[in-house]
CHARMM-style PDB file with segment names, atoms N, HN, CA, C and O in Angstrom:
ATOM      1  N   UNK     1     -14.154  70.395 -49.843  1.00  0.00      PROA
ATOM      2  CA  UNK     1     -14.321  69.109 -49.188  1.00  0.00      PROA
ATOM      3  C   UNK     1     -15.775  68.666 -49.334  1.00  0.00      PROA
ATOM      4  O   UNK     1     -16.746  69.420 -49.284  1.00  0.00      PROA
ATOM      5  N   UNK     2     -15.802  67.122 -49.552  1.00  0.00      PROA
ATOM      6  HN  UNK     2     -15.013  66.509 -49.592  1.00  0.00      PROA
ATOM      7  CA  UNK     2     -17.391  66.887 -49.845  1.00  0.00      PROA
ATOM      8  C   UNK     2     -17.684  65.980 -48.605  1.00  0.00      PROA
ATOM      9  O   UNK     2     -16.976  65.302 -47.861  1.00  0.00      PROA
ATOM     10  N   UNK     3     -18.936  66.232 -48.688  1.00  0.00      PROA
ATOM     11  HN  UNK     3     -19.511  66.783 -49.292  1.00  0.00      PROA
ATOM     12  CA  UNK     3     -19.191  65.174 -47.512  1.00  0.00      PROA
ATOM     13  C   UNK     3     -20.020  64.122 -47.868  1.00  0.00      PROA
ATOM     14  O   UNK     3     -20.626  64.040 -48.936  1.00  0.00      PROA
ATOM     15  N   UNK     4     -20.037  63.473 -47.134  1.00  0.00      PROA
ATOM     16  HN  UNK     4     -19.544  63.540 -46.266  1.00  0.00      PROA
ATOM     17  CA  UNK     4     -20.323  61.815 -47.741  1.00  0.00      PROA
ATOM     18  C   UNK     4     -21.710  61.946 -46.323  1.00  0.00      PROA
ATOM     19  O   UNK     4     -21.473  62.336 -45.179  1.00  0.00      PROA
ATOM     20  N   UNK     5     -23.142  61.482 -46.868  1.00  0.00      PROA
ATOM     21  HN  UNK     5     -23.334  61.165 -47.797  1.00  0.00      PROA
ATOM     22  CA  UNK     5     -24.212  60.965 -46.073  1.00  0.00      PROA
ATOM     23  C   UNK     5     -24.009  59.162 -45.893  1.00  0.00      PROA
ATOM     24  O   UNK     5     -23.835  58.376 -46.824  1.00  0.00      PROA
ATOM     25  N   UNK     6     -24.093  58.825 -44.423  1.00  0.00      PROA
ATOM     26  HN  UNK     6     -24.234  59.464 -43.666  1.00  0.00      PROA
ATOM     27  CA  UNK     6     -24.282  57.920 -44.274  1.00  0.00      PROA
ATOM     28  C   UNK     6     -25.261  57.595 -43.687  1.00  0.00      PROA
ATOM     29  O   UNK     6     -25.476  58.057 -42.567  1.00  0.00      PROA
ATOM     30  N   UNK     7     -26.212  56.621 -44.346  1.00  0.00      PROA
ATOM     31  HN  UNK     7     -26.038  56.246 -45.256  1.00  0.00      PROA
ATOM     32  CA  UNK     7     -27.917  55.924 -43.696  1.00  0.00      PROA
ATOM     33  C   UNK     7     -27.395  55.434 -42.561  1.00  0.00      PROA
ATOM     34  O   UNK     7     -26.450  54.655 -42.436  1.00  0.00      PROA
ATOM     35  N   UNK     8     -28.220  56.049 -41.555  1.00  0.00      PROA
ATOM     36  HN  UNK     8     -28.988  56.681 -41.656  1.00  0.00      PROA
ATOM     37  CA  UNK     8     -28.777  55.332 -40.190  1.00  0.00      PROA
ATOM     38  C   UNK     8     -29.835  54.528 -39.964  1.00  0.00      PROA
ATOM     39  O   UNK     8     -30.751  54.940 -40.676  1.00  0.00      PROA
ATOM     40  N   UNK     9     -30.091  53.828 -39.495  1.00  0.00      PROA
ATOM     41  HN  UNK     9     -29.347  53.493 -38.917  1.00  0.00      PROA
ATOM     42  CA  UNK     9     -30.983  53.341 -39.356  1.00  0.00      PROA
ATOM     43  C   UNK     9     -31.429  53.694 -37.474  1.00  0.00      PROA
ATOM     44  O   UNK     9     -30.472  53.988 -36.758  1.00  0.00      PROA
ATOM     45  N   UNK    10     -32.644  53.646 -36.912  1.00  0.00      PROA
ATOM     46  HN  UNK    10     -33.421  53.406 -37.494  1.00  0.00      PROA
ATOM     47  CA  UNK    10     -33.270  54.112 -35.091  1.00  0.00      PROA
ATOM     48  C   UNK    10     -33.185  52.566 -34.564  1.00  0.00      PROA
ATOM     49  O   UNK    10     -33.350  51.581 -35.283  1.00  0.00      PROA
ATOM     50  N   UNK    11     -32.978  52.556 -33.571  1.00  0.00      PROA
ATOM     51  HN  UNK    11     -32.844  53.357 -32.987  1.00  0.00      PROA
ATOM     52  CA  UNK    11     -33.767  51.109 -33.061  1.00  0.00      PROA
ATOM     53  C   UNK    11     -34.544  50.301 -33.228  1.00  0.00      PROA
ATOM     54  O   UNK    11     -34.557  49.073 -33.311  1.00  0.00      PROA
ATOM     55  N   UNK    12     -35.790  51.748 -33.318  1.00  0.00      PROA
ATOM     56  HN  UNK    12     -35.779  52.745 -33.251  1.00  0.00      PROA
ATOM     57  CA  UNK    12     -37.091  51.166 -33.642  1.00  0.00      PROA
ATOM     58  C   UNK    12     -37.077  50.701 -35.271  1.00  0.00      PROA
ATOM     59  O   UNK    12     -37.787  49.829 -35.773  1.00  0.00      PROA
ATOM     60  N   UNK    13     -36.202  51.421 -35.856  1.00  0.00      PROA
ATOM     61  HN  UNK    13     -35.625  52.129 -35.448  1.00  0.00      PROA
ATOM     62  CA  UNK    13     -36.377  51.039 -37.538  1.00  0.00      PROA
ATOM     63  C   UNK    13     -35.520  49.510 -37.604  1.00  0.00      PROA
ATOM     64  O   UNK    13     -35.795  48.485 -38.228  1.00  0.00      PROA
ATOM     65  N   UNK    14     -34.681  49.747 -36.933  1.00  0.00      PROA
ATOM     66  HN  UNK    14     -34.457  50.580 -36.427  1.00  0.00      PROA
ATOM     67  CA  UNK    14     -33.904  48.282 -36.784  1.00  0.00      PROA
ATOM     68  C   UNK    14     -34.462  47.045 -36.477  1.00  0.00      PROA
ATOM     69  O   UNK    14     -34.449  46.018 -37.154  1.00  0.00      PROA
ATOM     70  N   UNK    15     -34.906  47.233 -35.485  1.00  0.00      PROA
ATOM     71  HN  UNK    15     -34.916  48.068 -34.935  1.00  0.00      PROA
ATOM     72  CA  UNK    15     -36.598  46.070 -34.628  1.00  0.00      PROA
ATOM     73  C   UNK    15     -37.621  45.821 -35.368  1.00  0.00      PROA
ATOM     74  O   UNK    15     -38.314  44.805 -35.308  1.00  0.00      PROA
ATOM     75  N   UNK    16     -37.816  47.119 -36.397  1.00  0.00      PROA
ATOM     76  HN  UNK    16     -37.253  47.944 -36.445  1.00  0.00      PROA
ATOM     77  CA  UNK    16     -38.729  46.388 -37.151  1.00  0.00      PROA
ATOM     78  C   UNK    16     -38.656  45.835 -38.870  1.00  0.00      PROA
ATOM     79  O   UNK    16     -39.430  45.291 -39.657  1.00  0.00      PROA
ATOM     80  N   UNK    17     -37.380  46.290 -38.881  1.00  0.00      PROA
ATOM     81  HN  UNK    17     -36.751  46.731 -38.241  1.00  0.00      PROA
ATOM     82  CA  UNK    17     -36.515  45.449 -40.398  1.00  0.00      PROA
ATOM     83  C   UNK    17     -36.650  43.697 -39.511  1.00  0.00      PROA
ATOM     84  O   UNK    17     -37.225  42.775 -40.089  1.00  0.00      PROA
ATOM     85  N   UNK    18     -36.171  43.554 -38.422  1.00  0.00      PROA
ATOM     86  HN  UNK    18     -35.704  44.303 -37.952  1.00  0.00      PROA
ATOM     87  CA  UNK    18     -35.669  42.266 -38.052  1.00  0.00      PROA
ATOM     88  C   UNK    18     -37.274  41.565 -37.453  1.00  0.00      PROA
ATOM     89  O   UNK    18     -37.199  40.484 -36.869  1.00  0.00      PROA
ATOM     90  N   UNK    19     -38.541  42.157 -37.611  1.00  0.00      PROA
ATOM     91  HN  UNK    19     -38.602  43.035 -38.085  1.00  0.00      PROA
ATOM     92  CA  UNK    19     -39.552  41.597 -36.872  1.00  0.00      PROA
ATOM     93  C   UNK    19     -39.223  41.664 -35.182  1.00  0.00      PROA
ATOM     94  O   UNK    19     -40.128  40.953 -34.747  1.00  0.00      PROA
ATOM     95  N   UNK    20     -38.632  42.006 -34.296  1.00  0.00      PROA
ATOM     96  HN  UNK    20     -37.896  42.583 -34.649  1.00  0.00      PROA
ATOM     97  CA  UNK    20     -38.238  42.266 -33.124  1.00  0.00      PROA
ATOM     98  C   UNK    20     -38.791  43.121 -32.375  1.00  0.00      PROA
ATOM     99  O   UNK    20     -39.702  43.764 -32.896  1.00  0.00      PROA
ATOM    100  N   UNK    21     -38.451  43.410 -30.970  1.00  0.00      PROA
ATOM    101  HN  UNK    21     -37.711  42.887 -30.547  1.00  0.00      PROA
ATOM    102  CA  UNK    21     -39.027  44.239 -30.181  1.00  0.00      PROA
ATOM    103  C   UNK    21     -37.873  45.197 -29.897  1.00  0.00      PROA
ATOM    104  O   UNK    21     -36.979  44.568 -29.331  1.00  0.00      PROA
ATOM    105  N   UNK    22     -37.464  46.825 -30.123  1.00  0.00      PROA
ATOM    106  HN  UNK    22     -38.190  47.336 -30.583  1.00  0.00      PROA
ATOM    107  CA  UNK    22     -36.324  47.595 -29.621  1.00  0.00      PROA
ATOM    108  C   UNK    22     -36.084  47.025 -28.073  1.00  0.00      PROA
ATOM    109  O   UNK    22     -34.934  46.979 -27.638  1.00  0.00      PROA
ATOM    110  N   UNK    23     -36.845  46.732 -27.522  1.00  0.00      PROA
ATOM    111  HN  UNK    23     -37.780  46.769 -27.875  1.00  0.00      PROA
ATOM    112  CA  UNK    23     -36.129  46.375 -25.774  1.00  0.00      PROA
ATOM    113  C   UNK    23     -35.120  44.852 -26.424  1.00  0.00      PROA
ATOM    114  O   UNK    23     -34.064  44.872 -25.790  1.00  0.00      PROA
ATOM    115  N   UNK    24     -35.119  43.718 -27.346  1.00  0.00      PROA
ATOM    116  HN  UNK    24     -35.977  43.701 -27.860  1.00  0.00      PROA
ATOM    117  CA  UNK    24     -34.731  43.145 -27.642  1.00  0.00      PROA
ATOM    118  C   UNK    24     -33.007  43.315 -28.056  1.00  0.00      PROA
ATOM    119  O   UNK    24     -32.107  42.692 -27.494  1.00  0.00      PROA
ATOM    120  N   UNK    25     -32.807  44.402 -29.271  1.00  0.00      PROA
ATOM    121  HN  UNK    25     -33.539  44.908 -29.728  1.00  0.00      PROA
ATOM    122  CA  UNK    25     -31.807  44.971 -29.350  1.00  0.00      PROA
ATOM    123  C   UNK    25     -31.277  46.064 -28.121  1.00  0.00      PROA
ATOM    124  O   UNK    25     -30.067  46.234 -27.975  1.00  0.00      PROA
ATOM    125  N   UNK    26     -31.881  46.507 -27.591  1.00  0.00      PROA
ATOM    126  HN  UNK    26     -32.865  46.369 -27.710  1.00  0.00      PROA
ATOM    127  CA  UNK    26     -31.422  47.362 -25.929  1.00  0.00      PROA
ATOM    128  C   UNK    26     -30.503  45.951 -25.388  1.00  0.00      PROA
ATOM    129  O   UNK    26     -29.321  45.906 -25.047  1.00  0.00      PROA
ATOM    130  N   UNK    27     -31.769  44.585 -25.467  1.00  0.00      PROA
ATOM    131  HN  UNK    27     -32.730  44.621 -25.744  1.00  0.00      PROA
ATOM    132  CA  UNK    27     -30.465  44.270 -24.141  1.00  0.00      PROA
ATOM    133  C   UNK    27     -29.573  43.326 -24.836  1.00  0.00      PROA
ATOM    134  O   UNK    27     -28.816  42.711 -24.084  1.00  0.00      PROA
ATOM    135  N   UNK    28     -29.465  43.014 -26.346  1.00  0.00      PROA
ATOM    136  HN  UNK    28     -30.079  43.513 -26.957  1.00  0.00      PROA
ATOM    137  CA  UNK    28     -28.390  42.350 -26.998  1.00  0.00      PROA
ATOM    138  C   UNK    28     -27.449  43.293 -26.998  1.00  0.00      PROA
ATOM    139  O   UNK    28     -26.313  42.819 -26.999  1.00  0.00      PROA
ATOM    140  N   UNK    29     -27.548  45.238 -26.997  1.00  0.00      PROA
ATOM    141  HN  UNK    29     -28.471  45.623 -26.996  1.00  0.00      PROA
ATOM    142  CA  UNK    29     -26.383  46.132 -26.884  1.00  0.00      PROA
ATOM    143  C   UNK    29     -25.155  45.608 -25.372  1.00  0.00      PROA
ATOM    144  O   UNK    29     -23.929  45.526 -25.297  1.00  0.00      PROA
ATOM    145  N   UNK    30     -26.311  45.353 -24.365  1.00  0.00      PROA
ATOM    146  HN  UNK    30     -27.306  45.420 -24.427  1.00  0.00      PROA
ATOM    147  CA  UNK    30     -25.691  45.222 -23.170  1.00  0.00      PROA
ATOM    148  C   UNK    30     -24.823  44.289 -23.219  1.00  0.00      PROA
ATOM    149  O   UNK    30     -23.710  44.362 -22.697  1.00  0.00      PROA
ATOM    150  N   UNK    31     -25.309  43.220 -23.926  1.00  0.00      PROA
ATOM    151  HN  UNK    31     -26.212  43.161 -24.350  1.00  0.00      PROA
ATOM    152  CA  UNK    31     -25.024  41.845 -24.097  1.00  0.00      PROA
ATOM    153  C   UNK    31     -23.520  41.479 -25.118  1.00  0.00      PROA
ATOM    154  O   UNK    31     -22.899  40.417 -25.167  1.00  0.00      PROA
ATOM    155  N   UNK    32     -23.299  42.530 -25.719  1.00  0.00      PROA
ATOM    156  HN  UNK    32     -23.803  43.393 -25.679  1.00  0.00      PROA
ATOM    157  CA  UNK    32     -22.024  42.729 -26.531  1.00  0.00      PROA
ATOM    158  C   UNK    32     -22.529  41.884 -28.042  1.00  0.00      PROA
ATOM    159  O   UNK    32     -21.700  41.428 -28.830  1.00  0.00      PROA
ATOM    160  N   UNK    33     -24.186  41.778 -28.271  1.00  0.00      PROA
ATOM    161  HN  UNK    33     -24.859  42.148 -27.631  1.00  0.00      PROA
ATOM    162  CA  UNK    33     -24.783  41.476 -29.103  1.00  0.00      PROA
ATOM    163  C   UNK    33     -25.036  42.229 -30.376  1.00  0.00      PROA
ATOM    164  O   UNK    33     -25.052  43.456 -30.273  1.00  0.00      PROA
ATOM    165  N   UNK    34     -25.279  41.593 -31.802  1.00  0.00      PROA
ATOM    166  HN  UNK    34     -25.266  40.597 -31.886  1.00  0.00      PROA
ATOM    167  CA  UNK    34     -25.627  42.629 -32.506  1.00  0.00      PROA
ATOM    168  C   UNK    34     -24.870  43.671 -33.367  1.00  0.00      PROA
ATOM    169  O   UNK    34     -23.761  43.954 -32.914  1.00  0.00      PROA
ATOM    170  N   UNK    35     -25.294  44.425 -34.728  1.00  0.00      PROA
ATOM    171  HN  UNK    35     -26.195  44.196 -35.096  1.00  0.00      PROA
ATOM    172  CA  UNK    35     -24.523  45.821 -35.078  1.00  0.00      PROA
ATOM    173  C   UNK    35     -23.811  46.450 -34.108  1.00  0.00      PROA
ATOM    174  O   UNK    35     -24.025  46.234 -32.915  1.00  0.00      PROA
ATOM    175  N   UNK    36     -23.217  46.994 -34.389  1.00  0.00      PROA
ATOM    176  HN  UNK    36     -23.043  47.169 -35.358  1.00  0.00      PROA
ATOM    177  CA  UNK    36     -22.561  48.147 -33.514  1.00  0.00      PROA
ATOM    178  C   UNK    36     -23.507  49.468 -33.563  1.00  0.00      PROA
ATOM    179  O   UNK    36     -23.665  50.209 -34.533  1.00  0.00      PROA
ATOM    180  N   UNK    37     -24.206  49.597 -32.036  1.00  0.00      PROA
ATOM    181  HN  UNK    37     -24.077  48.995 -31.248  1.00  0.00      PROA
ATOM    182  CA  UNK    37     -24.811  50.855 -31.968  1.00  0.00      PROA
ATOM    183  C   UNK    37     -24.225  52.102 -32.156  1.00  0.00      PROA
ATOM    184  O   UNK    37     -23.015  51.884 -32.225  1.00  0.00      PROA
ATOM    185  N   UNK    38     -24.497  53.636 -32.310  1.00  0.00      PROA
ATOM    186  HN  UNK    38     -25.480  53.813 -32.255  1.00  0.00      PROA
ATOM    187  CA  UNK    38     -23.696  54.442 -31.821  1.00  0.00      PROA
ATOM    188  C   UNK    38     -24.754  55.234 -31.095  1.00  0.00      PROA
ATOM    189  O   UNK    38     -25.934  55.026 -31.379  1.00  0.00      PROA
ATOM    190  N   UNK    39     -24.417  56.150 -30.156  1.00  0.00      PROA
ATOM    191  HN  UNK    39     -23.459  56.319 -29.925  1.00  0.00      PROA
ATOM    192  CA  UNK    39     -25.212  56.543 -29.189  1.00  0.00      PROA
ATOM    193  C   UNK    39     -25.429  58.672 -30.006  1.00  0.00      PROA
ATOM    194  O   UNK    39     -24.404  59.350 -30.076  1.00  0.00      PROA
ATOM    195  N   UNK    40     -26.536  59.169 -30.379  1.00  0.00      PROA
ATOM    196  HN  UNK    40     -27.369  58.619 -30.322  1.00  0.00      PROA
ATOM    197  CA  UNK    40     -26.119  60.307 -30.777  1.00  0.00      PROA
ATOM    198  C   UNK    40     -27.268  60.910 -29.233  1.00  0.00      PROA
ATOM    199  O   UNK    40     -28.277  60.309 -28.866  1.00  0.00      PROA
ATOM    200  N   UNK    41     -26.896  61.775 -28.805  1.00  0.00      PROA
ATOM    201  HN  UNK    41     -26.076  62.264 -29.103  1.00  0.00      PROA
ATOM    202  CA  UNK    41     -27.781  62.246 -27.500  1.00  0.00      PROA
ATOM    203  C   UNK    41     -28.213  61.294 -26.740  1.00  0.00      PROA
ATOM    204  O   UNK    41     -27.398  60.531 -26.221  1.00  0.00      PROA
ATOM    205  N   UNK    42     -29.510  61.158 -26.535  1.00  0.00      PROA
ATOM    206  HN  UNK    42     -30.172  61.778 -26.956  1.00  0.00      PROA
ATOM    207  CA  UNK    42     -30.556  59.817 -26.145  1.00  0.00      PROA
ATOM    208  C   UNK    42     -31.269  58.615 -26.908  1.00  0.00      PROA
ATOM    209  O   UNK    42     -32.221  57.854 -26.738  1.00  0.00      PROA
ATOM    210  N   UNK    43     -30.136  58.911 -27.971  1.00  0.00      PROA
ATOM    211  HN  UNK    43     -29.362  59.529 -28.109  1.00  0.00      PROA
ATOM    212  CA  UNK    43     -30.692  57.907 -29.328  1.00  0.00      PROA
ATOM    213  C   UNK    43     -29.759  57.293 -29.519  1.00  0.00      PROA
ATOM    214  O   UNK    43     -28.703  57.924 -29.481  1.00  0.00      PROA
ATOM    215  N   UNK    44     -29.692  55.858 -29.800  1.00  0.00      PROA
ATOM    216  HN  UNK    44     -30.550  55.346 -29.830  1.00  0.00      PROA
ATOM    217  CA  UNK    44     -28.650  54.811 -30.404  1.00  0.00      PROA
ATOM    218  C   UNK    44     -29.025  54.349 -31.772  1.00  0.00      PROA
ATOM    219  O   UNK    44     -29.967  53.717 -32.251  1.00  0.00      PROA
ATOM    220  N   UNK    45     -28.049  54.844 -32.174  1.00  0.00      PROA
ATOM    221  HN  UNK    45     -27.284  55.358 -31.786  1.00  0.00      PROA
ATOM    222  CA  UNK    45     -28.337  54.960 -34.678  1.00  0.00      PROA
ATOM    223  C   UNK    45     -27.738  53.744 -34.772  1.00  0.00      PROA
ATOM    224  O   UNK    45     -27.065  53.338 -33.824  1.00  0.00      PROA
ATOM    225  N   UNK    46     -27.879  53.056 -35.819  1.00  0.00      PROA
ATOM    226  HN  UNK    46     -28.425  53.386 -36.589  1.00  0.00      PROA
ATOM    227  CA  UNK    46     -27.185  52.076 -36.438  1.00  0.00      PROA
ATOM    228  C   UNK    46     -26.767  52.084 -38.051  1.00  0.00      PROA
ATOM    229  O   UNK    46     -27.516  51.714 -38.955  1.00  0.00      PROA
ATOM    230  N   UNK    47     -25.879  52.411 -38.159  1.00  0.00      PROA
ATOM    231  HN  UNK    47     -25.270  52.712 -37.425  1.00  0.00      PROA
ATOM    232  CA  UNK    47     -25.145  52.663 -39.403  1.00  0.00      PROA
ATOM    233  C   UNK    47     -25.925  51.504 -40.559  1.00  0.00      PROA
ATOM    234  O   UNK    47     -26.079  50.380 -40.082  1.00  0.00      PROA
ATOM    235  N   UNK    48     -26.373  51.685 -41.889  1.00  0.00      PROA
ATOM    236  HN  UNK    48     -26.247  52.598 -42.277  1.00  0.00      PROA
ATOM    237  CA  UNK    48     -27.306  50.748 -42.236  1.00  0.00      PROA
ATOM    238  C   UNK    48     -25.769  49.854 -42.688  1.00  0.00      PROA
ATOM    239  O   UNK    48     -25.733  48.644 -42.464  1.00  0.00      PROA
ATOM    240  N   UNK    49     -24.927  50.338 -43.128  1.00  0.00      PROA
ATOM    241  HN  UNK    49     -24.956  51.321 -43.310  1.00  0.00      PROA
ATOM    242  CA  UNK    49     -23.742  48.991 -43.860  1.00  0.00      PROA
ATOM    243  C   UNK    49     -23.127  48.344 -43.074  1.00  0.00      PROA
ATOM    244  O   UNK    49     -22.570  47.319 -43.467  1.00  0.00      PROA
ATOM    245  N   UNK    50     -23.038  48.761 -41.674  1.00  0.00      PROA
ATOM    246  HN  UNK    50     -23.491  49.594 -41.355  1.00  0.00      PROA
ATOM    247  CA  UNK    50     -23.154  47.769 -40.245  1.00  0.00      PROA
ATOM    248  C   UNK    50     -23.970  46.891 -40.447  1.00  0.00      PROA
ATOM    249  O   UNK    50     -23.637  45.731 -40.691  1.00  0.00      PROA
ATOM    250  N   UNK    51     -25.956  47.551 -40.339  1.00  0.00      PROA
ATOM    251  HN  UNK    51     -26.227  48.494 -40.141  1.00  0.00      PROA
ATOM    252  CA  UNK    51     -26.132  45.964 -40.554  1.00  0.00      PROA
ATOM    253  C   UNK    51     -26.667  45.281 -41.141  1.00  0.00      PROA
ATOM    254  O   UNK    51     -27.444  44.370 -40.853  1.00  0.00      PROA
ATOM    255  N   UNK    52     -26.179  45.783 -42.333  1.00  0.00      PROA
ATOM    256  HN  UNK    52     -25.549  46.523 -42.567  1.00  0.00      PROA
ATOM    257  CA  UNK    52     -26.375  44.728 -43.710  1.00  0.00      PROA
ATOM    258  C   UNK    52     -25.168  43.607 -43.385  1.00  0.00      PROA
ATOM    259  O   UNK    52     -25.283  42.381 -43.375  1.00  0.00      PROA
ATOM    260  N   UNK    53     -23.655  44.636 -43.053  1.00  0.00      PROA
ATOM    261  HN  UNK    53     -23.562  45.632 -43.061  1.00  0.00      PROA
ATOM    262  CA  UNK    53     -22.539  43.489 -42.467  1.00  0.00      PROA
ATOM    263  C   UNK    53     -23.259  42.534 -42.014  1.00  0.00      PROA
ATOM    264  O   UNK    53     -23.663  41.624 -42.739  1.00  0.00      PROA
ATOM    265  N   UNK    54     -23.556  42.636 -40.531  1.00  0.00      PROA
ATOM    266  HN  UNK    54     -23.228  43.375 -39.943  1.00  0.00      PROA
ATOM    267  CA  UNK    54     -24.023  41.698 -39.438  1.00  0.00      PROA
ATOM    268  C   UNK    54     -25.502  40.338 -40.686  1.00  0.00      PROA
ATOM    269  O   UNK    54     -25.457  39.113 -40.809  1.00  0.00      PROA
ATOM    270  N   UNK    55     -26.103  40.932 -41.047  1.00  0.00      PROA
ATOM    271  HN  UNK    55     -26.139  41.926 -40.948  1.00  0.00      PROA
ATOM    272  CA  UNK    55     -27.003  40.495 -41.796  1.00  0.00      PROA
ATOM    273  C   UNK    55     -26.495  39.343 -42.440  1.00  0.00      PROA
ATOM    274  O   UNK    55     -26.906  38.188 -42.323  1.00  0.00      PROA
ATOM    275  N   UNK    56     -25.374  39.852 -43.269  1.00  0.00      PROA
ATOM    276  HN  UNK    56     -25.040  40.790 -43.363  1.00  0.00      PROA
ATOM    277  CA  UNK    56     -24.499  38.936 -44.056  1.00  0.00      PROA
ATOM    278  C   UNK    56     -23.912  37.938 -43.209  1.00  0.00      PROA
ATOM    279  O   UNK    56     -24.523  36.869 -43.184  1.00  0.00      PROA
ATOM    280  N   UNK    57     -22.845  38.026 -42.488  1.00  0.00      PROA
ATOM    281  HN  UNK    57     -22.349  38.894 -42.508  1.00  0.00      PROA
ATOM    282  CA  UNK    57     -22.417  36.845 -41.822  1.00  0.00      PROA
ATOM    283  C   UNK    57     -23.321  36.000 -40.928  1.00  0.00      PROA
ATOM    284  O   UNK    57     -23.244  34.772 -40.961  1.00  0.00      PROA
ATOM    285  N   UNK    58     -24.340  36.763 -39.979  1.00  0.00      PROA
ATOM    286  HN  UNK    58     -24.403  37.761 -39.953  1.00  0.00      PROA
ATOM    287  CA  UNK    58     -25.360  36.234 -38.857  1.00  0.00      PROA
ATOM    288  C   UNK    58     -26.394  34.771 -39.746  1.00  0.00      PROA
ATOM    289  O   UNK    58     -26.507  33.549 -39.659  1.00  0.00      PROA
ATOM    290  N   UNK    59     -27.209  36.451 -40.941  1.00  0.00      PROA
ATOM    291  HN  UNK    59     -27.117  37.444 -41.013  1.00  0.00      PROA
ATOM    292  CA  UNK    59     -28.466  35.258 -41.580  1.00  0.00      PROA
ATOM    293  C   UNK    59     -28.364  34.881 -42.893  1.00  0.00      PROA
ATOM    294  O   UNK    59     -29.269  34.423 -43.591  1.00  0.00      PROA
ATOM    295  N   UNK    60     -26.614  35.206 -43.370  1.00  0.00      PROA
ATOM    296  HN  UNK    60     -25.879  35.578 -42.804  1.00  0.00      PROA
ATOM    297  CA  UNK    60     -26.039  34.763 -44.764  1.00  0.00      PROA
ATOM    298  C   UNK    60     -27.235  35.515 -45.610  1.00  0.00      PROA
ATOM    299  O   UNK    60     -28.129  35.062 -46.324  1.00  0.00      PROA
ATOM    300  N   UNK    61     -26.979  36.464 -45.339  1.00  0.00      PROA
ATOM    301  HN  UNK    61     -26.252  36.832 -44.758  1.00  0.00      PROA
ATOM    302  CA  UNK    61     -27.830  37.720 -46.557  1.00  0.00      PROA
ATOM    303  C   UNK    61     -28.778  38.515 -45.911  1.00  0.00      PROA
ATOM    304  O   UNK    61     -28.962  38.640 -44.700  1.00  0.00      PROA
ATOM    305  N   UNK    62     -29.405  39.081 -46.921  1.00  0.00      PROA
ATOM    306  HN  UNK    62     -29.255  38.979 -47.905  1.00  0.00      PROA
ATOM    307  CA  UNK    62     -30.335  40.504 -45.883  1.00  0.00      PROA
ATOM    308  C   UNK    62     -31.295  40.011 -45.310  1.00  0.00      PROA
ATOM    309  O   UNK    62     -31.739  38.880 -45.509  1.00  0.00      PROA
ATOM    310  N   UNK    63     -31.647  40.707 -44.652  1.00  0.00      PROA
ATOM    311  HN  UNK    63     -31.287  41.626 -44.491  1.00  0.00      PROA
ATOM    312  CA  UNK    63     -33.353  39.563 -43.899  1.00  0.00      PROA
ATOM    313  C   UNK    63     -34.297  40.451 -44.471  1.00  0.00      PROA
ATOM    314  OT1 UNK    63     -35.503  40.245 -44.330  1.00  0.00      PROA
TER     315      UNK     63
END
């Protein structure tokens, strides 16, 4: 069986692809805003082809 790596991207790496502040994406999570987080321990990852998705439909291509 092979396993397949999938890029994450941190909050903080996310906040700062988008010019943003991580408390920004914190409260768009609350907000039902945004990629889909996933929570691993005390860390919320963001799958990078999530949000290239979101990228695509939101700012019609990558930012």
């Amino acid at each position: 069986m092979q396993v397949t790596e999938v890029p994450f991207l941190t909050r903080g790496e996310l906040a700062a692809r988008w010019g943003m502040s991580p408390r920004t994406l914190e409260n768009w999570a609350t907000q039902g805003k945004g990629p889909v987080g996933r929570r691993f321990g005390l860390r919320v990852m963001y799958r990078l082809c999530d949000v290239m998705e979101y990228e695509r439909r939101v700012f019609g291509g990558a930012a």
